[in-house]
Structures are given as structure tokens and as C-alpha cells.
C-alpha positions as CSV (number, residue, x, y, z in Angstrom):
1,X,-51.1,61.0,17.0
2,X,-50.6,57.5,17.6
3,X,-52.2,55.3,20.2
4,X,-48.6,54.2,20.8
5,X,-47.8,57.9,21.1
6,X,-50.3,58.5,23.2
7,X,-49.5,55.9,25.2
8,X,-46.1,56.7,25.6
9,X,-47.0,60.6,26.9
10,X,-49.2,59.7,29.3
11,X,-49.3,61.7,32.0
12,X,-51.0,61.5,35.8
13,X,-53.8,63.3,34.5
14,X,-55.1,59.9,33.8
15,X,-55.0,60.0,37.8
16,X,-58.0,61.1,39.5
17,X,-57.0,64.1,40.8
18,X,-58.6,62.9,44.3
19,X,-56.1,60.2,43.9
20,X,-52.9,62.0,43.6
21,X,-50.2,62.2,46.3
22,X,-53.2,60.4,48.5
23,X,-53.0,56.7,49.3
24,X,-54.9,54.3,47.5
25,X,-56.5,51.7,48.4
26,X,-54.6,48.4,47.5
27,X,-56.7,46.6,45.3
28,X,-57.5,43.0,45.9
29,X,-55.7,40.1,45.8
30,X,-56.2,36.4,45.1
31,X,-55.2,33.8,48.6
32,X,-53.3,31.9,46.4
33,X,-51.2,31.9,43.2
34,X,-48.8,29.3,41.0
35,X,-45.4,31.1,41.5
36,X,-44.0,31.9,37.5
37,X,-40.5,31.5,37.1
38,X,-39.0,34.7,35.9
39,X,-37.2,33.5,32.5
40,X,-40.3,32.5,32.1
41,X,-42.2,36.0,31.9
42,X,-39.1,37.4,30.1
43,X,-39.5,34.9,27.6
44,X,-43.2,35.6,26.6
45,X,-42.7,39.1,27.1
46,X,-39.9,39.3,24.5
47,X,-38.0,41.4,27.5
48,X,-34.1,41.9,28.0
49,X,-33.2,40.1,31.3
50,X,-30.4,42.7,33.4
51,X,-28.8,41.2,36.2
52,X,-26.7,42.9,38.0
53,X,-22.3,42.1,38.0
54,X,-22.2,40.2,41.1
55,X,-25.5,38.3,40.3
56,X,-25.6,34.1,40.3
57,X,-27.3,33.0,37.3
58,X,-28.8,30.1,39.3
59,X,-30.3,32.2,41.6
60,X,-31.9,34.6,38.7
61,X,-32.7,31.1,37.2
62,X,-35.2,30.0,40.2
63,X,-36.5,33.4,40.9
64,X,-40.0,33.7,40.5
65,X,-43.1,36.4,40.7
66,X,-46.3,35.7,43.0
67,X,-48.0,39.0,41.9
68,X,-47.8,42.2,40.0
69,X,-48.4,46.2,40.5
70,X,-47.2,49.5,39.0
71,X,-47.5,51.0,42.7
72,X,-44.4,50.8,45.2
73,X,-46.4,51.0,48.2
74,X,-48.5,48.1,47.2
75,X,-45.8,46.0,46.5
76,X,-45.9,42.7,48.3
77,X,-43.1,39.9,48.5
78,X,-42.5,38.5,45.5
79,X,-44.2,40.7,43.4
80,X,-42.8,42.2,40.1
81,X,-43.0,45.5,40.5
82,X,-43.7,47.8,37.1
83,X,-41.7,50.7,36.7
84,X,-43.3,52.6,33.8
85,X,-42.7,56.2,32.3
86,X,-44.9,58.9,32.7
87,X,-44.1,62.5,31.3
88,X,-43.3,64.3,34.8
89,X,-41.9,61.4,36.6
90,X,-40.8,57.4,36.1
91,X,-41.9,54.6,38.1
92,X,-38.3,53.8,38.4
93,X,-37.8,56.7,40.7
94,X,-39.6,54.4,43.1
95,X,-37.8,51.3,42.7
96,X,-35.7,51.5,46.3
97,X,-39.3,51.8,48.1
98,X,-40.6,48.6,45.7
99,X,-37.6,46.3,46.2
100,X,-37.4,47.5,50.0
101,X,-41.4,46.1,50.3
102,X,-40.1,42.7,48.5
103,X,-40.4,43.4,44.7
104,X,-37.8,40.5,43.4
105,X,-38.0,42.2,40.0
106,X,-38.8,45.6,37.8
107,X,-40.0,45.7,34.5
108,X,-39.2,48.7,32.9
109,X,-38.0,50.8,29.5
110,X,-34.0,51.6,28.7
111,X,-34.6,54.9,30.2
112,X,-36.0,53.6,33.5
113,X,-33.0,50.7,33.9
114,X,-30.8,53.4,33.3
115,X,-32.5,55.9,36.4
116,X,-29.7,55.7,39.7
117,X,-32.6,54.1,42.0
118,X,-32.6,51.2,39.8
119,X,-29.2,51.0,39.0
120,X,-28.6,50.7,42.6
121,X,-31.0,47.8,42.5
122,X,-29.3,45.9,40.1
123,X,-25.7,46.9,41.1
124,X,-26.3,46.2,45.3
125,X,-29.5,44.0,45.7
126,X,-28.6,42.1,42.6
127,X,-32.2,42.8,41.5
128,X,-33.1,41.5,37.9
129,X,-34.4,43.8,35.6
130,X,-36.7,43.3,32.8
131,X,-36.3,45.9,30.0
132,X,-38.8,46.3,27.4
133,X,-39.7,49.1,24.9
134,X,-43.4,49.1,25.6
135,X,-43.7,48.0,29.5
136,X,-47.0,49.6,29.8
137,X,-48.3,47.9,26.7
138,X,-47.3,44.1,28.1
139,X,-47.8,44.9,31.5
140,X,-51.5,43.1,30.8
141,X,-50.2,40.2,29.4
142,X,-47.3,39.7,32.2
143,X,-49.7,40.4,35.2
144,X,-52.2,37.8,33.1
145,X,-49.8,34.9,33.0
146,X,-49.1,35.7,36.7
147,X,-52.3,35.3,37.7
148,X,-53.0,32.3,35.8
149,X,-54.5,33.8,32.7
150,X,-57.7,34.2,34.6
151,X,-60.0,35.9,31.9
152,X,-59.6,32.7,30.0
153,X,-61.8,31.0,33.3
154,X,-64.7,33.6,33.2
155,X,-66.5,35.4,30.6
156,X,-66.0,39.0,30.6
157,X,-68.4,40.9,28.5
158,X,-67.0,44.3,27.8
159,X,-68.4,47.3,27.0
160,X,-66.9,50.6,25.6
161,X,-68.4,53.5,23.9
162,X,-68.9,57.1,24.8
163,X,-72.0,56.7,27.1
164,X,-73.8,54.5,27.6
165,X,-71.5,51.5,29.3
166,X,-72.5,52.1,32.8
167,X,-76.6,51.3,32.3
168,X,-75.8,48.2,29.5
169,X,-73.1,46.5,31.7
170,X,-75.6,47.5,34.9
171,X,-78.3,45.7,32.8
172,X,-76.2,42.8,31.5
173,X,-75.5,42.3,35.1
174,X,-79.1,42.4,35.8
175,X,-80.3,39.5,33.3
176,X,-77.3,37.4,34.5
177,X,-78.4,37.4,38.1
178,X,-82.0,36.8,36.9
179,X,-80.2,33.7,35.5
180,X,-78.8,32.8,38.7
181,X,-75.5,33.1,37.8
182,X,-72.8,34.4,40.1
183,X,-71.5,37.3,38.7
184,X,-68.8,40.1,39.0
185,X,-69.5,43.7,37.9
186,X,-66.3,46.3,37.0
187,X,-66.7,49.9,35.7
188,X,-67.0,53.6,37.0
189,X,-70.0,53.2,39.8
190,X,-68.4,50.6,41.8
191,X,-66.9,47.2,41.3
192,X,-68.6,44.0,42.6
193,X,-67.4,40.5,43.4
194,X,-70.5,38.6,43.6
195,X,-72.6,41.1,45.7
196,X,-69.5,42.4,47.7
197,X,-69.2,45.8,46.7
198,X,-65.4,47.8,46.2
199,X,-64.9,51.7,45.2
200,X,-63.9,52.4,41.5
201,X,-61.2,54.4,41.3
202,X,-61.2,54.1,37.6
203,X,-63.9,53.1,35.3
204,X,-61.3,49.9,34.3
205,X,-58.6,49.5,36.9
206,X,-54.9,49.4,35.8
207,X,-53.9,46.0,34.2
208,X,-52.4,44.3,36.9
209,X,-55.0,45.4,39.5
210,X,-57.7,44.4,36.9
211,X,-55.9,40.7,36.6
212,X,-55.6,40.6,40.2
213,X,-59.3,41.7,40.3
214,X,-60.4,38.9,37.7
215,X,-58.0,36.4,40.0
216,X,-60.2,36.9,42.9
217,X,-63.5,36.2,41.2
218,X,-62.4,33.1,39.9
219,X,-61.5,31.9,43.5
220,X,-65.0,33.2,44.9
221,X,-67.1,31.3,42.6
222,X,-67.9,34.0,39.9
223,X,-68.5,33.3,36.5
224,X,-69.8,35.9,34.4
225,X,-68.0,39.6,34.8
226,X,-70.0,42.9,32.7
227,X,-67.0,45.4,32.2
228,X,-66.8,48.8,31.0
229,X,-63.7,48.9,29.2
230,X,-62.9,53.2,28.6
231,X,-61.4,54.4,25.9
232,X,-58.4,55.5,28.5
233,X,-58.0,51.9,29.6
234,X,-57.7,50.6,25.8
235,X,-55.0,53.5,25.2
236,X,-52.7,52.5,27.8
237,X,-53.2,49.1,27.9
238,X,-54.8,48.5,31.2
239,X,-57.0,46.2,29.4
240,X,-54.2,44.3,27.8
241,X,-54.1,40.5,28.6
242,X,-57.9,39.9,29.2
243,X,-59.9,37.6,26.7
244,X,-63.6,39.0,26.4
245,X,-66.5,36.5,25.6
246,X,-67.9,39.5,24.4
247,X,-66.9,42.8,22.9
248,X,-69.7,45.3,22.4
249,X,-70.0,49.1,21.1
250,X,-72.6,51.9,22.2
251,X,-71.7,54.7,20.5
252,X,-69.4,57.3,19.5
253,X,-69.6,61.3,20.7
254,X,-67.2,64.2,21.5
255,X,-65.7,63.3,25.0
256,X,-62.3,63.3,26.3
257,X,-60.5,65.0,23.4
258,X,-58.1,66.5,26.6
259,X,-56.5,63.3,26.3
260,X,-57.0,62.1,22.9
261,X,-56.0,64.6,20.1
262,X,-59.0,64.0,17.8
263,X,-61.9,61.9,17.4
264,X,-60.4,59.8,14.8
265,X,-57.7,58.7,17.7
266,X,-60.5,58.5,20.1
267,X,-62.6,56.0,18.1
268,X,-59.4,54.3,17.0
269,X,-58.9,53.3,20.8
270,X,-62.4,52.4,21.5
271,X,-61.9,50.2,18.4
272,X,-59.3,48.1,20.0
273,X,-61.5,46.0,21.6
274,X,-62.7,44.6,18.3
275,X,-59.2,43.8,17.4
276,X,-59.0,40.1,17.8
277,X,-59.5,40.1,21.4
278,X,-63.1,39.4,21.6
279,X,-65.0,36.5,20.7
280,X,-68.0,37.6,20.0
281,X,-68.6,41.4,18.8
282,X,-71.9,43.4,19.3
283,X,-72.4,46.7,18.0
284,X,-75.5,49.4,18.0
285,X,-75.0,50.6,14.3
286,X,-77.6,53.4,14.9
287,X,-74.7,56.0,14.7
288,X,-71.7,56.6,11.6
289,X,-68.7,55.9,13.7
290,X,-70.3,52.5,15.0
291,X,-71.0,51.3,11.2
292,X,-67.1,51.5,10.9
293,X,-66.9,48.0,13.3
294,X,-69.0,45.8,11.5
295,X,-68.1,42.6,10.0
296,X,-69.6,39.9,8.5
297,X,-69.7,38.4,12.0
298,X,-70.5,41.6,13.9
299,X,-74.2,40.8,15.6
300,X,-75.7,43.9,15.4
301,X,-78.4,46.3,17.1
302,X,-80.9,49.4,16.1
303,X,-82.7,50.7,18.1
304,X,-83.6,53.8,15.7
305,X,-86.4,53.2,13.1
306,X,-84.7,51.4,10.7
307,X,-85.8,49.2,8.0
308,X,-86.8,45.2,9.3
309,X,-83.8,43.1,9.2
310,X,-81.8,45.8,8.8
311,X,-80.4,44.7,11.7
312,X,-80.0,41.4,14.2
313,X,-81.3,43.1,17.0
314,X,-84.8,45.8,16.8
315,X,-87.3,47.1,19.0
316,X,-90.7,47.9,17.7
317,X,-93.7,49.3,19.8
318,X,-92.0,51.3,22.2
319,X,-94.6,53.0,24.3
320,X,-93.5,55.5,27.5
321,X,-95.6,56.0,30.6
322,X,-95.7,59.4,32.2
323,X,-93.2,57.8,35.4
324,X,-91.1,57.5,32.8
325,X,-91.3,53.2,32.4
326,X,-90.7,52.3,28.9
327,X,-92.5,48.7,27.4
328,X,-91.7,47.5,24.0
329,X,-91.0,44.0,21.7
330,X,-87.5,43.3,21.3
331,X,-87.0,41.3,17.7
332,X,-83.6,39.3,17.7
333,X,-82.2,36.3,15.8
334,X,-84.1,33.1,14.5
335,X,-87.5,34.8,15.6
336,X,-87.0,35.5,18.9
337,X,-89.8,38.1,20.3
338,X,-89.6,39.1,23.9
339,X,-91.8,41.3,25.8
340,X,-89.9,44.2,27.9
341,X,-90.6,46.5,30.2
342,X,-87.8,49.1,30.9
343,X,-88.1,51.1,34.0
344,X,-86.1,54.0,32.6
345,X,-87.2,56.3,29.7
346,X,-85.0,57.5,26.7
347,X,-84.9,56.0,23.3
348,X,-81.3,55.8,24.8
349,X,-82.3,53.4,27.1
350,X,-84.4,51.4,24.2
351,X,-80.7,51.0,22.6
352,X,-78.9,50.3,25.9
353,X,-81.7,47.7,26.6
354,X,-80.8,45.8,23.3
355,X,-77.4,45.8,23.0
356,X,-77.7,44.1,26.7
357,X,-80.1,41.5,25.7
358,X,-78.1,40.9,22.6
359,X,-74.9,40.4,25.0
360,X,-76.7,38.1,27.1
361,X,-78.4,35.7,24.7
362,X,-75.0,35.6,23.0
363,X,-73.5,34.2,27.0
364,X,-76.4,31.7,26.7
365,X,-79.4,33.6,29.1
366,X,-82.7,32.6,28.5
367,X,-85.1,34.9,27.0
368,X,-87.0,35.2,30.2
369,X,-84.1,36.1,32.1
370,X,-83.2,38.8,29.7
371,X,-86.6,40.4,30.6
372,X,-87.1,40.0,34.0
373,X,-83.5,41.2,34.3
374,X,-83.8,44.4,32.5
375,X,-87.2,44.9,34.5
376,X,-85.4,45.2,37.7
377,X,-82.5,47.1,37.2
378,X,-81.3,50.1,38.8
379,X,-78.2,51.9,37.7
380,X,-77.3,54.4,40.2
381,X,-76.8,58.3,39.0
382,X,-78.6,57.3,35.6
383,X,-81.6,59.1,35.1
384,X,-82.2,58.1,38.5
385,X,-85.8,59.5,39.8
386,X,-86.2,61.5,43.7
387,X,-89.4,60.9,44.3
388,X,-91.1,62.2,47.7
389,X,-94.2,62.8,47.0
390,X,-93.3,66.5,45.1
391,X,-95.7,67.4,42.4
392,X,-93.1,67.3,39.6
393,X,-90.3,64.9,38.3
394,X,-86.5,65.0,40.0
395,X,-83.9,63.3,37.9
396,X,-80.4,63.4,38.6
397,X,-78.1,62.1,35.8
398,X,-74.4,61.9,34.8
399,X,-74.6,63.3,31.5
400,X,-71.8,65.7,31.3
401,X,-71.1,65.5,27.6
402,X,-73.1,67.1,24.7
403,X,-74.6,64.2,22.9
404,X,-75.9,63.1,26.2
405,X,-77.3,66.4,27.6
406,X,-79.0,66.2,24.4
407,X,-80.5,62.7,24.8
408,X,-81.4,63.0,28.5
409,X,-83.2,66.0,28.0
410,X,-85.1,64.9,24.9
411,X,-86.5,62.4,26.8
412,X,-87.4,64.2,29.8
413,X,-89.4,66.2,27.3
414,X,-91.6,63.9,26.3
415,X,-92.3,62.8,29.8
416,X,-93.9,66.3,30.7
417,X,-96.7,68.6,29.5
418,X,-95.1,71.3,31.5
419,X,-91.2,72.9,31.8
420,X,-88.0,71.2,31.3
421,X,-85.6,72.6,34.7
422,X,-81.9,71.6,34.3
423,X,-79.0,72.6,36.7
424,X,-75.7,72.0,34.5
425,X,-72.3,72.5,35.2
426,X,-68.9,71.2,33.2
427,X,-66.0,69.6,34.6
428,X,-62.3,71.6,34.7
429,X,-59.2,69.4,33.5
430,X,-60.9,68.4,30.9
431,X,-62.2,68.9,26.8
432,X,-63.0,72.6,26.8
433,X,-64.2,72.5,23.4
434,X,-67.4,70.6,24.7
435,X,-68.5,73.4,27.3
436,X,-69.8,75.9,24.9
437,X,-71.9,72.7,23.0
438,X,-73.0,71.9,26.2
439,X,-74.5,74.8,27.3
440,X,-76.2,74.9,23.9
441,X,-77.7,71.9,24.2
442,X,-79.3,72.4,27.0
443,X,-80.5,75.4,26.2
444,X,-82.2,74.5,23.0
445,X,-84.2,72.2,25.8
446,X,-84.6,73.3,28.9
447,X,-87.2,76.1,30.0
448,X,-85.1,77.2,32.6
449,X,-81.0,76.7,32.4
450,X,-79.0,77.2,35.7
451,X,-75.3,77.1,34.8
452,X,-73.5,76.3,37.9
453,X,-70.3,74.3,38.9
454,X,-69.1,71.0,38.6
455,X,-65.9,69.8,39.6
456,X,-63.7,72.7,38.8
457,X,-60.8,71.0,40.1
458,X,-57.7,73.5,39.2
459,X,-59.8,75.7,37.2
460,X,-61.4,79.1,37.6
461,X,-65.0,77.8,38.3
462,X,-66.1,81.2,36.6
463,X,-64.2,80.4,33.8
464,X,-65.9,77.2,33.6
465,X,-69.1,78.5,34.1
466,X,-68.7,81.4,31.5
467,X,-67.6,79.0,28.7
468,X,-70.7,77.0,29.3
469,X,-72.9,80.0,28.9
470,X,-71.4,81.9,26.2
471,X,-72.6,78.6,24.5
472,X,-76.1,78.5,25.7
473,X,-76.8,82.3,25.3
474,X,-75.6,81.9,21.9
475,X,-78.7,80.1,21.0
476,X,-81.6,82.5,19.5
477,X,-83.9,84.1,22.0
478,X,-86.9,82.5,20.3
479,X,-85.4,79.3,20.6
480,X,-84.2,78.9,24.3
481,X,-86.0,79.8,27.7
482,X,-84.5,81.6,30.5
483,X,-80.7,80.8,31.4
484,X,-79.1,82.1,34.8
485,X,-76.2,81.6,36.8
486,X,-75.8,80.1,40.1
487,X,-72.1,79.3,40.9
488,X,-72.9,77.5,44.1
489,X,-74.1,73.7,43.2
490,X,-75.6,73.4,46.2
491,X,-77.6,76.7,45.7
492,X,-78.1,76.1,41.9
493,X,-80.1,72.4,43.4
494,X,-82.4,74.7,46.0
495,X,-82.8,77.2,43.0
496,X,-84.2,74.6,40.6
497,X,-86.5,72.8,42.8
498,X,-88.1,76.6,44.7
499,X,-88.8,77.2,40.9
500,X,-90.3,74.2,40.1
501,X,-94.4,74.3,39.4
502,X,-96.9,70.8,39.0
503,X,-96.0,68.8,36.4
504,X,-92.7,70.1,35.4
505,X,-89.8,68.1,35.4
506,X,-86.0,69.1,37.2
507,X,-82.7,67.6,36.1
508,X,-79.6,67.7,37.5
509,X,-77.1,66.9,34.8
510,X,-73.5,66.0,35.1
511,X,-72.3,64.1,38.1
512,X,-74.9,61.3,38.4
513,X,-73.2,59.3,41.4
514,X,-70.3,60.8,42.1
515,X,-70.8,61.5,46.0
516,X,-68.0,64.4,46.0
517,X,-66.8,67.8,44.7
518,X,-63.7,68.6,43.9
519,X,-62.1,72.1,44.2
520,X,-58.6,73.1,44.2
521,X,-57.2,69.7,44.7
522,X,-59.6,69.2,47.3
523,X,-62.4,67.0,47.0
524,X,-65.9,68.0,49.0
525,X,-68.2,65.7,50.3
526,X,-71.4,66.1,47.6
527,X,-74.1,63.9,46.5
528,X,-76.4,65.6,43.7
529,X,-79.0,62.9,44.9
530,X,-78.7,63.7,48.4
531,X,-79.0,67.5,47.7
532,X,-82.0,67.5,45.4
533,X,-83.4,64.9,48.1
534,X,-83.3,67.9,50.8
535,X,-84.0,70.6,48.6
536,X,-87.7,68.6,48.0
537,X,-87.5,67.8,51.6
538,X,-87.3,71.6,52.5
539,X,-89.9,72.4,50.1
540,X,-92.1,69.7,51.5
541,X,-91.9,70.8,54.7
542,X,-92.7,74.4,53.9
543,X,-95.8,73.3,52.2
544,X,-97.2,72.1,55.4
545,X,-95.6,74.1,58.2
């Protein structure tokens, strides 16, 4: 299938379920913006202008947009509003409640212009329509030229890849601010206006939130902006109509193939952010799918052993404490050797680490920066460490996807001379072939396996859960430790911590962050840090009571 396909049946499962039927937050808006005359965005857009019988073609003349949004109850006077399709319901079923709030314009498809709500628009409020084939696809560039093109002001430095983006753009923010530069910070943690912190509702917000969002930085002073930029938002075009500095790849592993059809499509839409729209393009080759991306101008990184100058970017010397730190020499262009200490283990974290301070020295940061920014940073939910004085290692990490299990775990095991504890649980609404290679890979490394829940959403959570083991038990005996089953999270935390002996190490795999559950629609409050926190906290207390 297509990405144009794809784009074209998307569906509201692209909605967090948390989200759906719920309000959301309106995102943020800039104080002030150049009105753009209407013929002006139809022009650009390559759109078909509808007015309605009884319209005057002066007035559609001087009509012009202030702001953008694909949401009727965010709509705010003089904003176009974007009708687009989705495969259970159209945006243009909402037009009354968008031209109602102000909207002085839709942009929509044939089939929306022809739904009765806009119709009625055009016939009785003498609403202009805009009709293109693809409205989702140049929804980015409209909203951009509404907001004064504002990517072109800043420099966005985006990163996709399967995992991975959070830590790199986390420590690309990091070596910025070591820089003291003002910067902005978008993806799935949170999103950041120069230290002001907003909830993500998606790791990159839909286009003309994101173009709001970029708006609003350039007023406040920001200069610099790290960005994840998901294979989803590529897809359907929510990245559309931003300019990156700087493009750069992480890697390439089965994820998300609910949405795409295979992982040809699925590394076709992470390449579209090397299709012309980035300036600069920066890409770990340490995996197949990566290689694929390079040009003669693609900087590149390694961070596997690979041969010298095999590559623009190397690490050589990497040396792991028992906390977990990591030190080692990263090589890059022209002779440049810098000295880094990483306070986060996994050879992972080694390729993260260079791909950052590739990124960086490419927006002009010092070297110095680049290490005293990557020795400070903190990415929350990210092989995060609890540590209260217990006698063995707590992580808690998001990786909920079987490359990643894989990784985290490997590294664990080298930080630890006694057992490898995981609680691991797979998500519901989404790829069901990676459950069983989950479970497997955890199995092949852990000492102990608890299969529990995650978000099970609209799923059977034993359904989930016996997917995910049928997977791990069908690794050998000889060649796995003990696996059981705990359905309750919350219990499956306490379980993994009461079993826990000096010097062994406990992960909680698979929702990192996230500080909720969700269960039938219905999202719990749930914090896998705060759980393992008093889980150790109980066990603590025991100890001395």
C-alpha cells in the first residue's frame, strides 16, 4: 500500500484512545499573526475556490485566515478550519460547529464539499470552500504560510527512527542548552517552549498545531527546536510544511505494522524526511534499512565496531561502570576527539550519544558543549534508575518493541553479576505479530520473566498476555529462566522487587513515562516509576521494622 493510500484510510486509531470523544486541550497559539488573504492560500495550494450562489466576489476577495485547525471546537475567529476524511467519519460533519465558532473558510476533498453541513455553509453563510484532493497532505504547507512559514526562522532538528528519538532529541536538547541557546523541545514525553513545559498528546502534533506550536517559539525567543518526527506524523502529513536544519535516522525495527501494512511501507515513511526537506541529513548506518538513506552528502554515524573511517562519526574506548555510566572518545570529522561521559548504559545509548553530537556540531555547538550536555541529561522513562538505597538495580524503561527489549536487556546484563528480573507486558490496539517476539526476547534474557499487562485498551488483557507468553515459553528450557504470570501490573511491580536478591538487577519494560493505564476506554492513573518506587519503599521498610 501506498503512503498516499495509507494516508487516505486513516482512521481515529491514530487518536489516542484517551483522547477520543474527550476534550483536548487547545494547543497553543501565537499573540499575533499577518492575516493571509484567502486567494492567496488557494493559490499556493493549487485548491478549487467554492463560493456559495449568493456570494460577493469582493467580499471572498478580502477574506482572510488568522489561524488554522482540523478541530471544530478549537476553532477561533478567523481561522480556516480543515475538514478532512477519516474512514468512520469526515471533518465536514463538523463544519456548522466550526463556522458557528468563526471559521471564515473549510478546506476540504469533493466528498467533504459535497457533505449537507457544508453545503449548508456555502449555500446560507456564504462560506468559501477550498477543495483539494489531498487536504491532509497540504494542510502543513497552508497552516505554514499562515503562520508565517515559521520553521524557516528556527532550526528544527528532527529525529525519526524506530527507537531511539526520545533519548537523541532529549540529548540534542541537552548540548544546546549547554550552549546557552534557548531552545524548544517536541516529541512523545512532553513538549517544551523554552523551559515551559506542555503535555504531548502525540509524539509530533498534527500540522497546524505543530505550525502554531513552532509560531509561538519564535515569538518567545527560541531558536533551536529537537523534534521527533514518527513515522505516523510523516504518513499523514502532520509534518508537512516544516523545513528541518537537520534530518537524522536511528534505526529501523518491527513497530507499528497495525498501521502500516509492512516494513517496506513503514521505512518508506520514515524515509520521508530525507526527501528534500532537510538540509542536512544524519544517519546511524549500523543497521541494513539505515544504509538505504545514504548519499554522498549523508554525514554518517557507527557506533558498532566498524572499520576506522568507515564512518564520519565513531566511538572507540567505551568502558561501563557498574551504576551503569558509560565513558568513551567520540571521533568525528576533521579530527575532532572528544571525551564523553554518558550517564546511561547500553551500546544503544553509545549510538544515540553520536548521532546527537553529530546533530549538534552540524547546528554549530562547540565540542565542549556537546560533552557537558550529554553528561547531564536525563530522559525521563529511559532506562531511568530508582534508586533508594535497595541492594539491587531498579530500571524502568519504555521499551515495548522487540529490538528494544532486546537492547535494554543486553545491557542490563552486563551491568550485573547476578539475575536479570523483567516485568513485561504488550500494548492492545496495536502490532500483534510483535507480542510472541517479545516475550521471546525477554525470555532469552531475563532470569525471571513476569508477563503481566500493559495498556490493554479494548482487548482481552489475557489474550494479550497469553500471546506474549506463548512466545517466551517457546524458547528452550535450557535457554530461558523462570517465566510466570501476574496479570495485575501493579502486583507484577511488588512481585519483581519481593523476588529480588543483592546484586540483581529489576526492569520494568514497556511504558517508561507514561503516568496512566488504560483499560476499556478508560484510562487509570499509573506511573511504573512511582510503583517500583513504593514497592522498594515497602521492602525497605520491612527490612527495618
Amino acid at each position: 500500500m501506498s503512503l498516499i493510500a495509507l494516508r487516505a484510510q486513516v482512521t481515529f486509531r491514530d487518536v489516542p484512545a484517551k483522547l477520543v470523544g474527550k476534550a483536548v486541550t487547545a494547543p497553543p497559539r501565537p499573540t499575533r499573526t499577518t492575516p493571509v488573504p484567502l486567494t492567496t492560500l488557494v493559490a499556493r495550494a493549487d485548491a478549487r475556490l467554492v463560493a456559495g450562489p449568493g456570494a460577493d466576489p469582493g467580499t471572498v476577495q478580502d477574506l482572510a485566515t488568522t489561524g488554522a485547525t482540523l478541530r471544530a471546537q478549537h476553532v477561533l475567529p478567523g481561522d480556516l478550519f480543515a475538514a478532512l476524511p477519516g474512514a468512520r467519519v469526515h471533518g465536514a460533519d463538523f463544519a456548522d460547529a466550526a463556522i458557528a465558532a468563526g471559521a471564515v473558510a473549510v478546506l476540504t476533498d469533493e466528498a467533504g464539499a459535497a457533505r449537507p453541513a457544508i453545503r449548508a455553509g456555502i449555500e446560507r453563510a456564504g462560506i468559501p470552500v477550498l477543495v483539494h484532493d489531498d487536504p491532509r497532505g497540504v494542510l502543513g504547507s497552508v497552516a505554514a504560510w499562515i503562520y508565517g512559514e515559521p520553521s524557516l526562522h528556527l532550526a528544527v532538528l528532527g529525529v525519526t527512527g524506530t527507537s531511539g528519538k526520545t533519548t537523541t532529541t532529549y540529548m540534542i536538547d541537552a548540548g544546546l542548552r549547554a550552549a546557552g541557546l534557548r531552545t524548544g523541545l517536541v516529541g512523545t514525553v512532553e513538549t517544551r517552549i523554552d523551559g515551559e513545559r506542555l503535555a504531548s498528546a502525540f509524539t509530533t502534533p498534527e500540522a497546524p498545531d505543530l505550525q502554531a506550536l513552532f509560531a509561538v517559539m519564535v515569538e518567545r525567543g527560541v531558536t533551536h527546536v529537537p523534534m521527533e518526527v514518527s513515522s505516523h506524523a510523516l504518513a499523514l502529513g502532520r509534518a508537512n510544511g516544516t523545513r528541518f536544519a537537520v534530518g537524522a535516522f536511528t534505526n529501523l525495527s518491527q513497530d507499528h505494522l497495525d498501521f502500516h501494512p509492512d516494513m517496506e511501507n513503514y521505512f518508506q515513511a520514515k524515509a520521508m524526511l530525507f526527501d528534500g526537506r532537510s538540509t542536512t541529513e544524519v544517519v546511524c548506518v549500523d543497521g541494513e534499512w539505515s544504509k538505504r538513506l545514504v548519499t554522498p552528502h549523508t554525514i554518517t554515524v557507527a557506533a558498532e565496531h566498524v572499520p576506522a573511517g568507515s564512518a564520519d562519526w565513531t566511538a572507540t574506548g567505551i568502558r561501563t561502570s557498574r551504576s551503569g555510566e558509560q565513558s568513551f572518545t567520540v571521533h568525528g570529522p576533521d579530527g575532532l576527539r572528544l571525551a564523553v561521559t554518558l550517564p546511561m548504559p547500553g551500546s544503544f545509548n553509545v549510538a544515540n550519544a553520536l548521532l546527537a553530537a553529530a546533530c549538534l556540531r552540524t547546528a554549530g555547538v562547540a565540542p565542549a558543549d556537546i560533552a557537558a550536555g550529554l553528561s547531564t541529561v536525563e530522559v525521563p522513562g529511559r532506562m531511568e534508575r530508582v534508586a533508594l538505597g535497595q541492594d539491587f538495580t531498579a530500571v524502568v524503561d519504555y521499551a515495548h518493541k522487540p529490538a528494544a527489549v532486546a537492547l535494554a536487556l543486553d545491557a542490563m546484563r552486563g551491568r550485573t553479576d547476578g539475575r536479570v528480573i523483567v516485568v513485561l507486558g504488550c500494548g492492545g490496539d496495536r502490532d500483534e505479530g510483535k507480542r510472541p517476539l517479545m516475550g521471546e526476547a525477554a525470555a532469552r534474557r531475563s532470569d525471571l520473566l513476569i508477563v503481566t499487562d500493559d495498556n490493554p485498551r479494548s482487548e482481552d488483557p489475557a489474550a494479550i498476555r497469553a500471546a506474549t507468553l506463548a512466545g517466551a515459553l517457546a524458547v528452550p528450557a535450557a535457554e530461558r529462566g523462570e517465566i510466570i504470570e501476574v496479570g495485575d501490573r501493579r502486583g507484577a511491580i511488588g512481585t519483581a522487587v519481593a523476588r529480588a536478591e543483592p546484586g540483581d538487577v529489576v526492569v520494568i519494560a514497556g511504558k517508561g513515562h507514561e503516568t496512566g493505564q488504560e483499560i476499556t476506554g478508560v484510562v487509570h492513573p499509573f506511573s511504573d516509576h512511582d510503583e517500583m518506587r513504593a514497592a522498594i519503599w515497602a521492602l525497605l521498610e520491612k527490612g527495618t521494622g
